[in-house]
C-alpha positions, 0 to 999 in steps of 0.5 A: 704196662701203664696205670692210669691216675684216677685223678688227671687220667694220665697213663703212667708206666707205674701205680702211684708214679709221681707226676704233675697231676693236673687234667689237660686236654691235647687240644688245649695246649694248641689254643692261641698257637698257628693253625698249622701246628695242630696238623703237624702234631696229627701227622706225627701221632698218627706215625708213632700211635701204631708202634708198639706199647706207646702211652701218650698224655699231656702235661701242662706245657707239653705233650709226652710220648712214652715206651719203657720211658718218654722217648719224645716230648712235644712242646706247641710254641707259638709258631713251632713245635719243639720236639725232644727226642733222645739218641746215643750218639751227639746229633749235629746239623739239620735239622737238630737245634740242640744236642745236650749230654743227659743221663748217659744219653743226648736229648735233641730237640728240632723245631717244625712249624710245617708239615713240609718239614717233617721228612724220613729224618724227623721220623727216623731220629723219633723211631730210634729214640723209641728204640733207645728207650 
């Protein structure tokens, strides 16, 4: 399913798939964010890691979580975590922040800055995401 770049190490769905060829750690996009943040992020990835065919790389800004396609893009704010995630339907209410019409699918995004607000919706709009794409 991926190739790996041999330049930045990122694994991608295609050889020679165009990307932002730059090599970033995880750790890194958590440097001068809340604590917490990095455990928020731990406790989604190891949820979503044993699904099956799942690629996770980082970008300058963010990381991406691919099967088939990016399912879900997590970008460290300073007190947040912005997660983005796709469905078939608009989403409304919380704890969506936005809904957007994009490419025949709405991309969502919710906020999280602690563990306590990552519940059985958080994850279940992420595995339908994941099944989406």
């Amino acid at each position: 399913m991926a190739w790996t770049c041999p330049i930045c190490e990122r694994d991608l769905k295609n050889p020679n798939q165009w990307h932002n060829c730059v090599k970033v750690s995880i750790d890194s996009l958590f440097e001068g964010k809340a604590p917490e943040l990095a455990f928020v992020f731990d406790t989604i990835l190891s949820e979503i890691i044993d699904w099956e065919n799942v690629v996770v790389s980082a970008t300058q800004n963010c990381i991406v979580f691919v099967h088939n396609q990016t399912f879900l893009v997590i970008r460290p704010m300073k007190k947040q975590l912005d997660l983005k995630f796709y469905a078939e339907k608009e989403l409304e209410g919380a704890p969506i922040i936005k809904s957007t019409f994009y490419s025949g699918r709405y991309e969502n995004h919710i906020r999280i800055a602690t563990l306590d607000e990552l519940n059985e919706t958080v994850f279940a709009y992420l595995k339908q995401s994941y099944q989406l794409l």
